[in-house]
C-alpha positions as CSV (number, residue, x, y, z in Angstrom):
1,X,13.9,11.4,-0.1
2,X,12.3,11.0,3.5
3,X,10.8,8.3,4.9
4,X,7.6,9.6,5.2
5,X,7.7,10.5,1.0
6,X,8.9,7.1,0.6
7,X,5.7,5.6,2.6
8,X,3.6,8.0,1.0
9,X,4.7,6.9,-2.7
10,X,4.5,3.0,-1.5
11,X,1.0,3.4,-0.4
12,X,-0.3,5.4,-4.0
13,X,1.5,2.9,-5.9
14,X,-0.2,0.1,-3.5
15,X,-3.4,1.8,-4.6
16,X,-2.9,2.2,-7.8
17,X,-3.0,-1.8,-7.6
18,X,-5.6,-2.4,-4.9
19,X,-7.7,-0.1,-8.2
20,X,-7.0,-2.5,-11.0
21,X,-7.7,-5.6,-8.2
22,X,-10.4,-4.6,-7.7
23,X,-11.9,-4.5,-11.3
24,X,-9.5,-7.6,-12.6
25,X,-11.7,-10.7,-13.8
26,X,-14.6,-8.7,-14.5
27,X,-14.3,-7.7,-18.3
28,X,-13.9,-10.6,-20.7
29,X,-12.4,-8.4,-23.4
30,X,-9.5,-9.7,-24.6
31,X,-8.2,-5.4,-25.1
32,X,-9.4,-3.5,-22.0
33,X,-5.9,-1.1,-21.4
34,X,-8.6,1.9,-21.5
35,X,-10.7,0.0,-18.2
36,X,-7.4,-1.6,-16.7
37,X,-5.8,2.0,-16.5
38,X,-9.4,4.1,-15.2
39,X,-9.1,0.9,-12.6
40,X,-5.8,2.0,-11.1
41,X,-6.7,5.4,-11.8
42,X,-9.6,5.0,-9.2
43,X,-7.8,2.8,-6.5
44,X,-5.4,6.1,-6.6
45,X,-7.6,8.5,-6.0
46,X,-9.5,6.8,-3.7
47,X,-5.7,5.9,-2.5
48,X,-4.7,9.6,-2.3
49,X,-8.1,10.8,-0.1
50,X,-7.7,7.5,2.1
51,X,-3.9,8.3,2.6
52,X,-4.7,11.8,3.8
53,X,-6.2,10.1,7.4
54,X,-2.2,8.7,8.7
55,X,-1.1,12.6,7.4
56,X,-3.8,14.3,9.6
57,X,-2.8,11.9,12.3
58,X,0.4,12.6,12.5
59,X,0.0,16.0,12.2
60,X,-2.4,16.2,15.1
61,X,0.0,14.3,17.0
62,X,2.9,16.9,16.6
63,X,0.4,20.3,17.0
64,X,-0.7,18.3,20.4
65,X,2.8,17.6,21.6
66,X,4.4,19.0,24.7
67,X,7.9,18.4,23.1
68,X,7.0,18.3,19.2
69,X,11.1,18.0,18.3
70,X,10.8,14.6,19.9
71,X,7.7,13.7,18.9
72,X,8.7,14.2,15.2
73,X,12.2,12.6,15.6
74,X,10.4,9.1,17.1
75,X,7.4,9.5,14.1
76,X,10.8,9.7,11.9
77,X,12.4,6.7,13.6
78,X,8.8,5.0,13.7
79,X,8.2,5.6,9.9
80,X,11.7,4.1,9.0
81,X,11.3,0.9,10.7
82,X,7.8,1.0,9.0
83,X,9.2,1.1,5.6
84,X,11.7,-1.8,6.0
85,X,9.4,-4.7,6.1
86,X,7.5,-2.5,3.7
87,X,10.4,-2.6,1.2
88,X,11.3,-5.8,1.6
89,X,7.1,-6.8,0.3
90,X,7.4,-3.9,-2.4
91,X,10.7,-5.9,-3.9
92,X,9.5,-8.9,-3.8
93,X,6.6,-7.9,-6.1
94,X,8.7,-5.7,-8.3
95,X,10.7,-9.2,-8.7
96,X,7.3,-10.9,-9.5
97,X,6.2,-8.8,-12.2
98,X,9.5,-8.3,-13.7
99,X,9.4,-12.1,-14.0
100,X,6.1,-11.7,-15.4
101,X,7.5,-9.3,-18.3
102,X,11.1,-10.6,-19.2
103,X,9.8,-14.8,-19.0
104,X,8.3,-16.7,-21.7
105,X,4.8,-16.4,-21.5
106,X,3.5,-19.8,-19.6
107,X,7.0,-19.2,-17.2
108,X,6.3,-15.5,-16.7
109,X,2.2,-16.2,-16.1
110,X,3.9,-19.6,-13.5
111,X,5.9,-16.4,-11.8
112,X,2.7,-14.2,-11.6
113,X,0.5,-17.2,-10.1
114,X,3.1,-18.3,-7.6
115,X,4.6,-14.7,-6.9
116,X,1.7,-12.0,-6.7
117,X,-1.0,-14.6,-5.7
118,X,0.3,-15.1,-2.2
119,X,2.0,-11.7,-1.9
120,X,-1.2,-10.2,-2.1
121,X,-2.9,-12.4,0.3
122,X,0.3,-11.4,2.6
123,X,-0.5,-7.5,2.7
124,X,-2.3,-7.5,5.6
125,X,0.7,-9.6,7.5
126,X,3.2,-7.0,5.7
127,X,1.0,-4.5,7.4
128,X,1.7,-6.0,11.0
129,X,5.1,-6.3,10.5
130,X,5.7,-2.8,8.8
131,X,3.6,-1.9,12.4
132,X,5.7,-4.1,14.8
133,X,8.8,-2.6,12.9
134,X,7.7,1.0,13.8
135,X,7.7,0.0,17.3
136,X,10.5,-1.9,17.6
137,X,12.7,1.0,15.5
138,X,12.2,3.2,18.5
139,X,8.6,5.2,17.1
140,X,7.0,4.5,20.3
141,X,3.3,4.7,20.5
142,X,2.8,7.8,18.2
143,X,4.1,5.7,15.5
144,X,2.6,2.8,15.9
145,X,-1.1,4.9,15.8
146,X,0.1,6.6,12.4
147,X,1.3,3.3,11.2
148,X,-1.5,1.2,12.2
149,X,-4.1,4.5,10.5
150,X,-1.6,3.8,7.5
151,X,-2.1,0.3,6.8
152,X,-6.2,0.7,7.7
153,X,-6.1,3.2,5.2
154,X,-4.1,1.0,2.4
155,X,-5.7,-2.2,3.3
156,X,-9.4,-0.3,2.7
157,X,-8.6,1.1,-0.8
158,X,-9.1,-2.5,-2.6
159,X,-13.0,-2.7,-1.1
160,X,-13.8,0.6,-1.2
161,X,-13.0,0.9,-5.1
162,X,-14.9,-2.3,-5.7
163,X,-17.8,-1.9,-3.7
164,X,-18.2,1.9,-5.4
165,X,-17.5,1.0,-8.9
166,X,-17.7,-2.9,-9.3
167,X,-20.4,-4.6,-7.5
168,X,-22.9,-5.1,-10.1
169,X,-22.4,-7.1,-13.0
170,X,-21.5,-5.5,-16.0
């Protein structure tokens, strides 16, 4: 799988997430699968048009290229050092919710509260360093545009969902 398929898959699953965010805590119902899943339904499609911004980018950016060979080779080397720090955020909530899952029930909610609280106050910081990691893996400048559209794009899909579908009171 290429990097870029790898980014592309973090960032639907990330908004797939930023969806049911953005609804959690407002539906006292003690069953609500049916509005938990149209939640992350809706922060991946809004996800999926939001994510199509970095892909025009980095398209323009190799139509407009004097040497597009090289220009795709440091977007390449820009979008691996992009998904390290990525992958290294993305584990550490897989680790949190698998805690959540396999724990007793007060230990696994203890893992939840300590483990996805402040990862997902940390996105935005996960976002720089995925950025400074494109850079410093050799993307150059190109990169770190596509990178920094990226992580606008990702960080956006949480608001956008909730200020389209979850601002009144229901």
């Amino acid at each position: 799988m290429t990097p870029a398929a790898l980014l592309a898959l973090l960032g639907l699953v990330d908004a797939a997430f930023s969806g049911f965010r953005a609804y959690a805590g407002r539906d006292a119902r003690i069953r609500k699968r049916r509005a938990t899943v149209r939640a992350a339904l809706r922060g991946l499609a809004v996800g999926a048009v939001l994510l199509l911004v970095p892909v025009l980018t980095a398209s323009c950016l190799l139509l407009t290229a004097p040497d597009p060979a090289r220009t795709y080779a440091g977007l390449t080397a820009g979008a691996v050092g992009y998904l390290l720090p990525l992958g290294g955020y993305a584990l550490a909530v897989l680790l949190s919710l698998a805690a959540y899952f396999v724990l007793p029930f007060r230990a696994g909610t203890l893992a939840m509260v300590i483990g996805l609280g402040p990862l997902t106050l940390l996105r935005p910081l996960a976002v720089a360093a995925a950025c400074a990691g494109a850079v410093l893996n050799g993307g150059g400048p190109d990169s770190l545009l596509v990178g920094v559209v990226a992580g606008v794009a990702v960080l956006c899909v949480g608001p956008a969902v909730h200020r389209r579908w979850y601002t009144a009171v229901q």
